[in-house]
N, CA and C atoms of all chains as a GROMACS GRO file, in nm:
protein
  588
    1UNK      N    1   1.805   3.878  -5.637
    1UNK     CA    2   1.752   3.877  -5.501
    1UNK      C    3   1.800   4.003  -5.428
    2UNK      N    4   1.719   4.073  -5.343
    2UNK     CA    5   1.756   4.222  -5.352
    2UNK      C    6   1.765   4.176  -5.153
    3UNK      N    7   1.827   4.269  -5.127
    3UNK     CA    8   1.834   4.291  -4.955
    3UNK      C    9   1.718   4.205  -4.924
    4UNK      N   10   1.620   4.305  -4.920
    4UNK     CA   11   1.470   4.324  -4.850
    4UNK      C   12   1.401   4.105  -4.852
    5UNK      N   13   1.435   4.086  -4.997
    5UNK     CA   14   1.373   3.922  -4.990
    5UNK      C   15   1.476   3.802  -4.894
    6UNK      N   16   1.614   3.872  -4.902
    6UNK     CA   17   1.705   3.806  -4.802
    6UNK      C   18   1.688   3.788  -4.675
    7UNK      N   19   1.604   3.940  -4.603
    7UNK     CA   20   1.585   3.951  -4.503
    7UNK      C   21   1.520   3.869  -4.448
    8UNK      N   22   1.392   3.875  -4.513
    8UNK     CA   23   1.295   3.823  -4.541
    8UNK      C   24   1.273   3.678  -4.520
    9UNK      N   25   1.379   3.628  -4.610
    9UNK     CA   26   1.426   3.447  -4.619
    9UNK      C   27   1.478   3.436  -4.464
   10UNK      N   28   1.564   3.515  -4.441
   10UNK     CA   29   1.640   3.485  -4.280
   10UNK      C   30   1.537   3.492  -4.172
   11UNK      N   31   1.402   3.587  -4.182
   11UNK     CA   32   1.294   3.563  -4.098
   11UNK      C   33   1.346   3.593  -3.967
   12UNK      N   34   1.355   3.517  -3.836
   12UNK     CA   35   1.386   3.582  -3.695
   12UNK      C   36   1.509   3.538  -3.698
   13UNK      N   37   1.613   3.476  -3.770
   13UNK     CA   38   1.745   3.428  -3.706
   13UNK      C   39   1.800   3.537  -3.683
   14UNK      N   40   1.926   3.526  -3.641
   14UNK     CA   41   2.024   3.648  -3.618
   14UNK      C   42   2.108   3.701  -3.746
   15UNK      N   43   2.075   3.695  -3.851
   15UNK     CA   44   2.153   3.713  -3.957
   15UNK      C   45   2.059   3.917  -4.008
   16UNK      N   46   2.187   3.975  -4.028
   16UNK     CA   47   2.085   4.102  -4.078
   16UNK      C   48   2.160   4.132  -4.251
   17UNK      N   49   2.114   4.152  -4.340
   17UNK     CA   50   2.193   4.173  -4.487
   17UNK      C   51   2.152   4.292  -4.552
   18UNK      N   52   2.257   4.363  -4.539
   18UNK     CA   53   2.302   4.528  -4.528
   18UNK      C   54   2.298   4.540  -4.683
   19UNK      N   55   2.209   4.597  -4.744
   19UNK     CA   56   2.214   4.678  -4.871
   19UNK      C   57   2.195   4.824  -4.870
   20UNK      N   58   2.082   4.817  -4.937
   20UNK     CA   59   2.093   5.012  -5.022
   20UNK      C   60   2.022   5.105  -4.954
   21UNK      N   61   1.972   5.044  -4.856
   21UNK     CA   62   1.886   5.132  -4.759
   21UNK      C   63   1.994   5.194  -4.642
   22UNK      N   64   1.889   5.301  -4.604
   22UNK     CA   65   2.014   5.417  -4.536
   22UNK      C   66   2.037   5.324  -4.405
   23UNK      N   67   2.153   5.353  -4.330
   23UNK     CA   68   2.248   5.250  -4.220
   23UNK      C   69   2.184   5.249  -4.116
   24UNK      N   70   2.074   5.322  -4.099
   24UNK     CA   71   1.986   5.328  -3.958
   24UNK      C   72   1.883   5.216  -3.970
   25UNK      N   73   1.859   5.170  -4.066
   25UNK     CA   74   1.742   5.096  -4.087
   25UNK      C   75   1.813   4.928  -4.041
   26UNK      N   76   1.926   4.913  -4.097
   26UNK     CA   77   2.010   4.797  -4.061
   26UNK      C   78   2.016   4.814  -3.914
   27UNK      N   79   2.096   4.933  -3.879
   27UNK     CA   80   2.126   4.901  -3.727
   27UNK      C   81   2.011   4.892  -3.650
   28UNK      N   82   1.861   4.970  -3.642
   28UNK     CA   83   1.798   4.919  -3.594
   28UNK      C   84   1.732   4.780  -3.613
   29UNK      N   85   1.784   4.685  -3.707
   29UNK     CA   86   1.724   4.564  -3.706
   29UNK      C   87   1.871   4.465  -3.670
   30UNK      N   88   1.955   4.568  -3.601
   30UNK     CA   89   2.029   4.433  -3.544
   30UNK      C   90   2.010   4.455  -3.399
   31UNK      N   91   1.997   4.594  -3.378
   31UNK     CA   92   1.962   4.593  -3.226
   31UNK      C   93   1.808   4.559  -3.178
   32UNK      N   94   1.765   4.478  -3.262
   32UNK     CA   95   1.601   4.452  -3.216
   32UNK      C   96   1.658   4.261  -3.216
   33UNK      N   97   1.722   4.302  -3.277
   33UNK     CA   98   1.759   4.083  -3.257
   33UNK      C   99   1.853   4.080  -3.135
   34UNK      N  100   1.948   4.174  -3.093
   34UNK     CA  101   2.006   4.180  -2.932
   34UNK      C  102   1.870   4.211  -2.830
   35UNK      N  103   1.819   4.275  -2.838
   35UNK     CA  104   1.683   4.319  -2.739
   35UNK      C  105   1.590   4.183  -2.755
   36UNK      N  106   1.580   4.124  -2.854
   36UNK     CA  107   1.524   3.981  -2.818
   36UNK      C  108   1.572   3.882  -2.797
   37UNK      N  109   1.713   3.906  -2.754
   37UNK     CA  110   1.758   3.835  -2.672
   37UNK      C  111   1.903   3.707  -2.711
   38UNK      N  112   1.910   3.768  -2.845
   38UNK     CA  113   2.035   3.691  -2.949
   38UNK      C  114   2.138   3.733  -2.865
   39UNK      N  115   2.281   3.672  -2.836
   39UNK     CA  116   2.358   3.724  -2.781
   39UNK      C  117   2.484   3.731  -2.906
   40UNK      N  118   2.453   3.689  -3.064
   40UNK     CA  119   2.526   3.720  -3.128
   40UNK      C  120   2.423   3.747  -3.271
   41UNK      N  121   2.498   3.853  -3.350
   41UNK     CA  122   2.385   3.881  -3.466
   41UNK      C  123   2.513   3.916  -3.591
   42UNK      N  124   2.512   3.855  -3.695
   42UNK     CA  125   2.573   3.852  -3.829
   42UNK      C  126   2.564   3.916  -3.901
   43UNK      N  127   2.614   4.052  -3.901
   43UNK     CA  128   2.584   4.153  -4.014
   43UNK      C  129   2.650   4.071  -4.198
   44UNK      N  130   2.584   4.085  -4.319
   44UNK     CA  131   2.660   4.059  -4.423
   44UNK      C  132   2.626   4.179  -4.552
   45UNK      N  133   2.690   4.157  -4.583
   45UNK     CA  134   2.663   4.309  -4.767
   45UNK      C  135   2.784   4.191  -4.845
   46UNK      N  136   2.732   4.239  -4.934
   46UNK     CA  137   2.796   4.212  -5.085
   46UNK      C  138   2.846   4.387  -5.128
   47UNK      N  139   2.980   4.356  -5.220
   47UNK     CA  140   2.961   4.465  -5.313
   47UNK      C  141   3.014   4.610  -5.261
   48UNK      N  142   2.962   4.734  -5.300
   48UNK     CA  143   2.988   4.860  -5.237
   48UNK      C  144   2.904   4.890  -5.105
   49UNK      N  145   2.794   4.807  -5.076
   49UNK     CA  146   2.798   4.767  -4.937
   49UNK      C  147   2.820   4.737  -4.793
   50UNK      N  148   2.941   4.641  -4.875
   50UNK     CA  149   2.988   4.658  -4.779
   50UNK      C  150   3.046   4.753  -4.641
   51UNK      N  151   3.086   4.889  -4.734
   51UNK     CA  152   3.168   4.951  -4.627
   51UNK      C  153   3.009   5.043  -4.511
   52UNK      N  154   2.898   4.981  -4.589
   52UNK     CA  155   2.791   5.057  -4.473
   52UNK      C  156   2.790   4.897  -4.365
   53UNK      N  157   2.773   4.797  -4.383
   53UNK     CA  158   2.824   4.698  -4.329
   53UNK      C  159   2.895   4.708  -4.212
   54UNK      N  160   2.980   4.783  -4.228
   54UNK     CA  161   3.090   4.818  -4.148
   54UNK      C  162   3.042   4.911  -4.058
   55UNK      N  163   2.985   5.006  -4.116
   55UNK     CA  164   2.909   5.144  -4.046
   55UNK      C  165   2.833   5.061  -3.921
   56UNK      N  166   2.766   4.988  -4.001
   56UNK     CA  167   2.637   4.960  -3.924
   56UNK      C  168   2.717   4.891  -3.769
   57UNK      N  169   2.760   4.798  -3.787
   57UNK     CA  170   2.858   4.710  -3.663
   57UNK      C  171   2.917   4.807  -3.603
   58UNK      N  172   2.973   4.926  -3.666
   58UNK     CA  173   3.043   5.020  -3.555
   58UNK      C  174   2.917   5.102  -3.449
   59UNK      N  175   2.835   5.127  -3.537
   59UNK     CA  176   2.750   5.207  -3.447
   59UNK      C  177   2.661   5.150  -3.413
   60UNK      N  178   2.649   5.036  -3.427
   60UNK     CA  179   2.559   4.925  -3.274
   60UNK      C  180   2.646   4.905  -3.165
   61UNK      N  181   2.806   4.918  -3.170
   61UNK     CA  182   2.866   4.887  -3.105
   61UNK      C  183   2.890   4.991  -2.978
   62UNK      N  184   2.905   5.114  -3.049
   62UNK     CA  185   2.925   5.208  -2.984
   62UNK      C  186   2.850   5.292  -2.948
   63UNK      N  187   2.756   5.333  -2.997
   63UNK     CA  188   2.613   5.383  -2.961
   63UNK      C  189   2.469   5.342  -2.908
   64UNK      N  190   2.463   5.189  -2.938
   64UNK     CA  191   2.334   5.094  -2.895
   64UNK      C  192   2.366   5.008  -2.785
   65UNK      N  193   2.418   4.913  -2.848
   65UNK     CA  194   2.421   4.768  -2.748
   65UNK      C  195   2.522   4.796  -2.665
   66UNK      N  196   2.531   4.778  -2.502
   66UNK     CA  197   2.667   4.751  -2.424
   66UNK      C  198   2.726   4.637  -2.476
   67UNK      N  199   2.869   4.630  -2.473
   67UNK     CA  200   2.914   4.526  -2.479
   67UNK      C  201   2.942   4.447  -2.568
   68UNK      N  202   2.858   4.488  -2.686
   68UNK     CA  203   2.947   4.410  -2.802
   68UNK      C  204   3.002   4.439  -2.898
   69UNK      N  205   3.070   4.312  -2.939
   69UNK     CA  206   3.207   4.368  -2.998
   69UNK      C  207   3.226   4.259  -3.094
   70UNK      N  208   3.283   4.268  -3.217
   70UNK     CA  209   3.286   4.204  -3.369
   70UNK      C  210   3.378   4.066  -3.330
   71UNK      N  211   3.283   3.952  -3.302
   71UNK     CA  212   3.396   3.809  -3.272
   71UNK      C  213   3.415   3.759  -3.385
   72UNK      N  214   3.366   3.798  -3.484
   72UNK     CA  215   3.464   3.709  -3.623
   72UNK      C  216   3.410   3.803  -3.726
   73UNK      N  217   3.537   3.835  -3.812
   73UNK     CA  218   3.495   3.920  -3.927
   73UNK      C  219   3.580   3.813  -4.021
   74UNK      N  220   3.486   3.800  -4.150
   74UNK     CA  221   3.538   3.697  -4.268
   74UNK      C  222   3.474   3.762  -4.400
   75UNK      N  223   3.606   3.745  -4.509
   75UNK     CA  224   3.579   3.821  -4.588
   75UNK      C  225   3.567   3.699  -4.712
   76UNK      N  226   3.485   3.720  -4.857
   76UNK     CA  227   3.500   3.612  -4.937
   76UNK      C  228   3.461   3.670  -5.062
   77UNK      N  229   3.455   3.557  -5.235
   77UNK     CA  230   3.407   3.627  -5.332
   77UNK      C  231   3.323   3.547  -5.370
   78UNK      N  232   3.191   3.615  -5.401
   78UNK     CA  233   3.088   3.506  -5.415
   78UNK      C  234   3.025   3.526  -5.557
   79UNK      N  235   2.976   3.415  -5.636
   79UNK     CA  236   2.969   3.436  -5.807
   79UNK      C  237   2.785   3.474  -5.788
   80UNK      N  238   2.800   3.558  -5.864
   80UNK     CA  239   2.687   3.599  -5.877
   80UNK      C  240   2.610   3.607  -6.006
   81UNK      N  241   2.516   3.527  -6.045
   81UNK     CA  242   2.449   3.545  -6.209
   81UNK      C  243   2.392   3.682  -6.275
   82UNK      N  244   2.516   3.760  -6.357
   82UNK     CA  245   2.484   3.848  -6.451
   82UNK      C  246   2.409   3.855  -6.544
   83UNK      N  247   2.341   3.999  -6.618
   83UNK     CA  248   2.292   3.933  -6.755
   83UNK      C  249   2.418   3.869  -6.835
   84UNK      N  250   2.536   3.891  -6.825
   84UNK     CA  251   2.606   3.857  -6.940
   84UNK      C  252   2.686   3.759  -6.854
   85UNK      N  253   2.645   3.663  -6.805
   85UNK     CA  254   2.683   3.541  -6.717
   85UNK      C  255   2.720   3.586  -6.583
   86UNK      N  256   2.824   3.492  -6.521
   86UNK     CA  257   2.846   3.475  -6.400
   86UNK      C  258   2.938   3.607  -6.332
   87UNK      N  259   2.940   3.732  -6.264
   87UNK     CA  260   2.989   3.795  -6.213
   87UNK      C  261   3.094   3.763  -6.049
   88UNK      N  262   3.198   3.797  -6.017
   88UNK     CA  263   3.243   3.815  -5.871
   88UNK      C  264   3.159   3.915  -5.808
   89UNK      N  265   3.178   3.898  -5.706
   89UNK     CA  266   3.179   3.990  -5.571
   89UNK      C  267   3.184   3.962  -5.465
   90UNK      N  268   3.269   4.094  -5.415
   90UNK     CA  269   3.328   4.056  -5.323
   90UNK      C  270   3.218   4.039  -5.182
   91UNK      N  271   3.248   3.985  -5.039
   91UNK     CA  272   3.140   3.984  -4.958
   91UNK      C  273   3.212   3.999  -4.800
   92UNK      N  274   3.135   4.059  -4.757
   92UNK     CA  275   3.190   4.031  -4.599
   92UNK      C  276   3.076   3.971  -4.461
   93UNK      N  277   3.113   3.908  -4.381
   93UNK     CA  278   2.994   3.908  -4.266
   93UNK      C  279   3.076   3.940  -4.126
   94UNK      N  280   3.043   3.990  -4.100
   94UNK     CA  281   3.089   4.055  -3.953
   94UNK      C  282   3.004   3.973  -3.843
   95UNK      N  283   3.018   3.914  -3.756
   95UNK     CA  284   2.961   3.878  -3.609
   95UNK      C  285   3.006   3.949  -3.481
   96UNK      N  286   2.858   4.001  -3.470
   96UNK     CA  287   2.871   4.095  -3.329
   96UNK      C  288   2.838   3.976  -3.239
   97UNK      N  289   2.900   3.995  -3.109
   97UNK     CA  290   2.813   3.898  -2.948
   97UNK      C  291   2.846   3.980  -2.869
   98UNK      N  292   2.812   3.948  -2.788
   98UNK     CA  293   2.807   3.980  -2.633
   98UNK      C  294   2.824   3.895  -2.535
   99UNK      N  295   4.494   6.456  -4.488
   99UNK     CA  296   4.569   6.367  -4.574
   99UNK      C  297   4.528   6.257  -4.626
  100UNK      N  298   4.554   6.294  -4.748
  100UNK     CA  299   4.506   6.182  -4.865
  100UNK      C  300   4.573   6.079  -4.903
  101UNK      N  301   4.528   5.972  -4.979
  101UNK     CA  302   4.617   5.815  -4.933
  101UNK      C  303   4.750   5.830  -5.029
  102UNK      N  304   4.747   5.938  -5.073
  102UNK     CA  305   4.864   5.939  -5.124
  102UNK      C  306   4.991   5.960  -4.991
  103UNK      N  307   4.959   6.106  -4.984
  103UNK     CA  308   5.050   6.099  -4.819
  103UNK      C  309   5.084   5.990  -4.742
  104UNK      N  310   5.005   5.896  -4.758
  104UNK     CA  311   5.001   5.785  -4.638
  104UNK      C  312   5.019   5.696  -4.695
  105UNK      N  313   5.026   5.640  -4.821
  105UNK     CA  314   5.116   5.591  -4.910
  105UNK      C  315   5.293   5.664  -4.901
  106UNK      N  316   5.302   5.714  -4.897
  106UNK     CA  317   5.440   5.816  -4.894
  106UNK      C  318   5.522   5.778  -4.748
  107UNK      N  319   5.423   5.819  -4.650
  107UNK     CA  320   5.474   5.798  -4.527
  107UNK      C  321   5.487   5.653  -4.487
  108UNK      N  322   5.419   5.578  -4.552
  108UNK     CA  323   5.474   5.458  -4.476
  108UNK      C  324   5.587   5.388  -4.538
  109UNK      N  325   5.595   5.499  -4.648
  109UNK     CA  326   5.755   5.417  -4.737
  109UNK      C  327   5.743   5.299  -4.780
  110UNK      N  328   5.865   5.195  -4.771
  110UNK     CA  329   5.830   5.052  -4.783
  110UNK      C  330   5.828   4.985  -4.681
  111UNK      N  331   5.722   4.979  -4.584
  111UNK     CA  332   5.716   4.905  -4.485
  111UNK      C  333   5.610   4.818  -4.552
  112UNK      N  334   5.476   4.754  -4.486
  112UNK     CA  335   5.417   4.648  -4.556
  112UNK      C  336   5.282   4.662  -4.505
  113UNK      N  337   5.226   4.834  -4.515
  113UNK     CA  338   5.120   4.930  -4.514
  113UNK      C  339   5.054   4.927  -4.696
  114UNK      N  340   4.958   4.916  -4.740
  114UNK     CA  341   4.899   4.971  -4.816
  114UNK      C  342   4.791   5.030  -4.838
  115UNK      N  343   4.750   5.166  -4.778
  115UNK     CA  344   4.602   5.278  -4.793
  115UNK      C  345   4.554   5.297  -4.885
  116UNK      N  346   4.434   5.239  -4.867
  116UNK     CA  347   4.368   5.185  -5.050
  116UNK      C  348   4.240   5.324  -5.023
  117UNK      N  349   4.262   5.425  -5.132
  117UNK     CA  350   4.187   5.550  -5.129
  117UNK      C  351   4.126   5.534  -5.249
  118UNK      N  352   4.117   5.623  -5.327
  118UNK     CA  353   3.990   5.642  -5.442
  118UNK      C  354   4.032   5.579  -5.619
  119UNK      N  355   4.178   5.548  -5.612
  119UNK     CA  356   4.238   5.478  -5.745
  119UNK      C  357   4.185   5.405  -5.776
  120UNK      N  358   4.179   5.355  -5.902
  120UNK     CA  359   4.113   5.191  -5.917
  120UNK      C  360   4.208   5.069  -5.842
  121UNK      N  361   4.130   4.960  -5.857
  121UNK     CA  362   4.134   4.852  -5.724
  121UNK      C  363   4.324   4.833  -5.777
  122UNK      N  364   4.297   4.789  -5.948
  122UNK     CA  365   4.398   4.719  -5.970
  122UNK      C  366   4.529   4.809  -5.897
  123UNK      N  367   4.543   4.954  -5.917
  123UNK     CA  368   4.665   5.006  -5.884
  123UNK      C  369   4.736   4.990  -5.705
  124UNK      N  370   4.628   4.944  -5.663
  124UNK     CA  371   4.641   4.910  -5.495
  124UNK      C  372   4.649   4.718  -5.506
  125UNK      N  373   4.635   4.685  -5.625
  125UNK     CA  374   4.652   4.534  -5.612
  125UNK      C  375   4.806   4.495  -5.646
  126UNK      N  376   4.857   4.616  -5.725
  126UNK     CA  377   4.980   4.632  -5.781
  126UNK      C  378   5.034   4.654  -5.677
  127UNK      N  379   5.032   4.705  -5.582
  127UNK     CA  380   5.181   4.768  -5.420
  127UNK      C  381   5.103   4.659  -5.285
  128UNK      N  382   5.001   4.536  -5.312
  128UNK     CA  383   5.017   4.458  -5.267
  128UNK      C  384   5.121   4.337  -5.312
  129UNK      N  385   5.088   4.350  -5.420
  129UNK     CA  386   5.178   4.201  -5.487
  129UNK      C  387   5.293   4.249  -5.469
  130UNK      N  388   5.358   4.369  -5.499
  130UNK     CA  389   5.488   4.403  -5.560
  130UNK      C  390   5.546   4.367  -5.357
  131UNK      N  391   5.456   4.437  -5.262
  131UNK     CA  392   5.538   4.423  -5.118
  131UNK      C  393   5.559   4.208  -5.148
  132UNK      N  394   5.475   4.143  -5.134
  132UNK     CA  395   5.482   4.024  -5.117
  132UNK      C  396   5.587   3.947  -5.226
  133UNK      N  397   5.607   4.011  -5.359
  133UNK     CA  398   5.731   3.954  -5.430
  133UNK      C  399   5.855   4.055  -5.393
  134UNK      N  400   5.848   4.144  -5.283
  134UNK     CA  401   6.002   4.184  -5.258
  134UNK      C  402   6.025   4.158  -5.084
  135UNK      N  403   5.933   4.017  -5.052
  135UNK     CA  404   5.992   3.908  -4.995
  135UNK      C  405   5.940   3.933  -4.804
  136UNK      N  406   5.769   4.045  -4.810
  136UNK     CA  407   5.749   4.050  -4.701
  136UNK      C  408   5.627   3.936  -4.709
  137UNK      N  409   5.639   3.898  -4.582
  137UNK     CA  410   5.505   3.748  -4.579
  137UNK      C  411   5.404   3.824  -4.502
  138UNK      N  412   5.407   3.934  -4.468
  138UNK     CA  413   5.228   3.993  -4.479
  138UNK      C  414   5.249   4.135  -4.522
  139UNK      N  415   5.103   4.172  -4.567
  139UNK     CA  416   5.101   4.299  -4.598
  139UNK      C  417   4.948   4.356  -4.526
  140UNK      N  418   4.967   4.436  -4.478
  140UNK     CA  419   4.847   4.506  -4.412
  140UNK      C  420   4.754   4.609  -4.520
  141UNK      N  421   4.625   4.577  -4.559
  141UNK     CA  422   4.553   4.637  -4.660
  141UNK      C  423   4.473   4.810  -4.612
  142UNK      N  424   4.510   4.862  -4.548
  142UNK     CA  425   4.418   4.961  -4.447
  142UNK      C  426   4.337   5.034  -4.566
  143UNK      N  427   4.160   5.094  -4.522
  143UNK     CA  428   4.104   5.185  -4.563
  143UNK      C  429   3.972   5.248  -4.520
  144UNK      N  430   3.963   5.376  -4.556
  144UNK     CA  431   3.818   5.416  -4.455
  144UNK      C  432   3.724   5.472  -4.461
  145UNK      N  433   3.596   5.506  -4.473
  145UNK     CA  434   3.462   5.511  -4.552
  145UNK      C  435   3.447   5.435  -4.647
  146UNK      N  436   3.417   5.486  -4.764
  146UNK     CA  437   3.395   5.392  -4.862
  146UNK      C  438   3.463   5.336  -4.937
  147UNK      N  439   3.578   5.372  -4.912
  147UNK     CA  440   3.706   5.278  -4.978
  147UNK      C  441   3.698   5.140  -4.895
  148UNK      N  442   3.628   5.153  -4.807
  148UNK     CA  443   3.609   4.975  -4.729
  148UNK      C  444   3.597   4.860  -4.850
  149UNK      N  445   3.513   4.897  -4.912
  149UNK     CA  446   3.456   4.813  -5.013
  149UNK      C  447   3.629   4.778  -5.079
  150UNK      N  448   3.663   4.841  -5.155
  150UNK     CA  449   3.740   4.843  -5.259
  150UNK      C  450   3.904   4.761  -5.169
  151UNK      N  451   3.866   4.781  -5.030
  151UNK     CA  452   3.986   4.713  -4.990
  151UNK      C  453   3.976   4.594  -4.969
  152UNK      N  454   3.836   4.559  -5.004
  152UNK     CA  455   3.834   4.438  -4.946
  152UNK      C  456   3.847   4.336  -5.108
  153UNK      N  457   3.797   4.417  -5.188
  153UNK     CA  458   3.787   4.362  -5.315
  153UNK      C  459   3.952   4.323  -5.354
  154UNK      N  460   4.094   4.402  -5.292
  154UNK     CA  461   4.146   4.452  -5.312
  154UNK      C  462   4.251   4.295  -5.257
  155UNK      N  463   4.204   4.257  -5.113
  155UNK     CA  464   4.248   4.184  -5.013
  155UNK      C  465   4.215   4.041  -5.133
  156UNK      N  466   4.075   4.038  -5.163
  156UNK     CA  467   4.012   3.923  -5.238
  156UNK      C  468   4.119   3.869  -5.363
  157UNK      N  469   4.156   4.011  -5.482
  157UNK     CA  470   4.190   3.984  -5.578
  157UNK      C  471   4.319   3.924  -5.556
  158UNK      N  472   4.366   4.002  -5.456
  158UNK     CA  473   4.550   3.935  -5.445
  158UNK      C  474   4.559   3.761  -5.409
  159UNK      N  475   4.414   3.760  -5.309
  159UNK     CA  476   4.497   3.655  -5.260
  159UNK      C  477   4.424   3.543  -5.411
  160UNK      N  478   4.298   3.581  -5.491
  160UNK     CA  479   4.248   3.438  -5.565
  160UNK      C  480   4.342   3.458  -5.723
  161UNK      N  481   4.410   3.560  -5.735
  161UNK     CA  482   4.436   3.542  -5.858
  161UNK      C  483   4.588   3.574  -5.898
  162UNK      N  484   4.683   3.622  -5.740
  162UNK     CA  485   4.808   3.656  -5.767
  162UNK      C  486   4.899   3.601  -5.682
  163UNK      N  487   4.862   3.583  -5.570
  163UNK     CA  488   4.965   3.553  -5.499
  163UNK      C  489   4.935   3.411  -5.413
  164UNK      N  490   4.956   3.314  -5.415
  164UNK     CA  491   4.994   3.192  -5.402
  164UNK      C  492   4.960   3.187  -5.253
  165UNK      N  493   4.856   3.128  -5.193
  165UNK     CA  494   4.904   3.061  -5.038
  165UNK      C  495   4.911   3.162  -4.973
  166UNK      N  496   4.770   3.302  -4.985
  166UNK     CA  497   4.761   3.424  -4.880
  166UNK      C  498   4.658   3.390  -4.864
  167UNK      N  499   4.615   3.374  -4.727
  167UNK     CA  500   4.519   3.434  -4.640
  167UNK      C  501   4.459   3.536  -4.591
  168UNK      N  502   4.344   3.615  -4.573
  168UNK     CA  503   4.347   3.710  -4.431
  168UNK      C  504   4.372   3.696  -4.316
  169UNK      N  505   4.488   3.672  -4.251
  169UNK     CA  506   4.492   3.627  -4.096
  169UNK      C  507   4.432   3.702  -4.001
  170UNK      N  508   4.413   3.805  -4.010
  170UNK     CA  509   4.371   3.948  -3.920
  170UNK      C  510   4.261   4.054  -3.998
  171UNK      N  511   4.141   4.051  -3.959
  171UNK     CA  512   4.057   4.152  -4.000
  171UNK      C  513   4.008   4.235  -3.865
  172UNK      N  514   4.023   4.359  -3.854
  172UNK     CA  515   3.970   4.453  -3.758
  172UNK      C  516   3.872   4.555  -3.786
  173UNK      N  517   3.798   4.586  -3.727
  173UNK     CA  518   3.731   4.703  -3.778
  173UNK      C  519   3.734   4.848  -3.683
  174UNK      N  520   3.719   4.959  -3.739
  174UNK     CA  521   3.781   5.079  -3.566
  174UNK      C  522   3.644   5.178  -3.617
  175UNK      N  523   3.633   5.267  -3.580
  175UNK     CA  524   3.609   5.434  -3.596
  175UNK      C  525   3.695   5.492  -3.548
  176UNK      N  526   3.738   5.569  -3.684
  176UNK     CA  527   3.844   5.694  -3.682
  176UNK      C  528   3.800   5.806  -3.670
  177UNK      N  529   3.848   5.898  -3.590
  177UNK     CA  530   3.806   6.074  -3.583
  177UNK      C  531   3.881   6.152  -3.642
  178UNK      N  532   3.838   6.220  -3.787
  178UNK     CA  533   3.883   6.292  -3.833
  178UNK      C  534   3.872   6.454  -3.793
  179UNK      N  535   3.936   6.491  -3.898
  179UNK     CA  536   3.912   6.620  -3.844
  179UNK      C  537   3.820   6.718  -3.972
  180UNK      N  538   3.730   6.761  -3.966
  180UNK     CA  539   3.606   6.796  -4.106
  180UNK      C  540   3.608   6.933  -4.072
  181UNK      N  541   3.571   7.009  -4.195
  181UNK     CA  542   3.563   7.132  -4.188
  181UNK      C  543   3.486   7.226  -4.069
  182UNK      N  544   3.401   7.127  -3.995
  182UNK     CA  545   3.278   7.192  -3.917
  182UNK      C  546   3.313   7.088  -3.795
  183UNK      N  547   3.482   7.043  -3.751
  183UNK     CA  548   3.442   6.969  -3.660
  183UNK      C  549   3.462   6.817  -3.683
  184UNK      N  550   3.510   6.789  -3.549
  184UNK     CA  551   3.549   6.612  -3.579
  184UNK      C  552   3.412   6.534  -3.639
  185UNK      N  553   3.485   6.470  -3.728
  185UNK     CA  554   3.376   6.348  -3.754
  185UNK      C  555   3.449   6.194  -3.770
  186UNK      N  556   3.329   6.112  -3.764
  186UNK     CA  557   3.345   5.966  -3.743
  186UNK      C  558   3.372   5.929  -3.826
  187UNK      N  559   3.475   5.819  -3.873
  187UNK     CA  560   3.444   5.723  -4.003
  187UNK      C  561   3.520   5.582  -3.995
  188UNK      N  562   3.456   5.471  -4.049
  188UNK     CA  563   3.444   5.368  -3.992
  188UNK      C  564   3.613   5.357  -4.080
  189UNK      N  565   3.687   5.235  -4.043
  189UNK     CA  566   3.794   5.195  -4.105
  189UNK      C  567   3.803   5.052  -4.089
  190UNK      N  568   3.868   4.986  -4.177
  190UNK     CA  569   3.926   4.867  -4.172
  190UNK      C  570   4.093   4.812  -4.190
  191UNK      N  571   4.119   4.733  -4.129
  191UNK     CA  572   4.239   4.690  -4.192
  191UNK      C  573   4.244   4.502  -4.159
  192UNK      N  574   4.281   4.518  -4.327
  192UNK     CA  575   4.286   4.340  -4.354
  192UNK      C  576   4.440   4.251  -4.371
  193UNK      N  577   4.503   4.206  -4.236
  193UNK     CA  578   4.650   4.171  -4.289
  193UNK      C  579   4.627   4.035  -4.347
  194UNK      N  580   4.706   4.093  -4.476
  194UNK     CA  581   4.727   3.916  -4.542
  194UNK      C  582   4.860   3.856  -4.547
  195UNK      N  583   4.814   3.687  -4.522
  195UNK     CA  584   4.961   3.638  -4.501
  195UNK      C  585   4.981   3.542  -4.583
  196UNK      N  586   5.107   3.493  -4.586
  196UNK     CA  587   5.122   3.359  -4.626
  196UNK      C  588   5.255   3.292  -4.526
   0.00000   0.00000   0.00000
């Protein structure tokens, strides 16, 4: 399941899931779920990902949206089906509000 | 300065700057602070070493060390200093406790 069908699955909630696409494309789809009016939005990545994850929450924070700021960051390892069975990885979700 | 330096400078306090090594050698000067009897250790790292610290935070606590948590996750932008001029880069630091 790649980014794009995740997104996809999440549809209008506030959840945005940060993969391989360049960090502008994320941040503008978290600042379009604050502009409609979410007052909190869930960045998540798996993997080497993550650290654009991170990107992305800093520079909605500081460059887009007034006012918000990361109310819960949680980190976890989630099993993932390999060809050669079950893989780790690691995961994070960040929550921005306002 | 490279995480070696900053490995260096923080001596043995209960700092570990997880830079470009593989995960395990930064999983090694987590465990080793927590078996020479400190009950947290702070995981710090920044660009894309995000990932690897977090993998880093993950491995200690599911497969080495007994009854750690993340109690504290933060996220900042740091200003470095780049050949052409300050630049941004996102950082994290994950304290784990028990």
């Amino acid at each position: 399941m790649d980014s794009q069908n995740i997104e996809a699955r999440n549809g209008n909630d506030n959840v945005v899931f940060v993969g391989k696409k360049g960090v502008m494309s994320y941040v503008l789809a978290v600042v379009t779920q604050f502009n409609n009016g979410e007052s909190s939005v869930v960045v998540k990545a798996r993997g080497r990902a993550i650290s654009r994850a991170v990107d992305v929450a800093e520079i909605v924070r500081q460059r887009f949206v007034q006012g918000v700021e990361p109310s819960d960051i949680t980190i976890a390892t989630e099993e993932l089906q390999g060809d050669e069975g079950p893989i780790k990885v690691s995961a994070i979700e960040i929550t921005l509000s306002r």
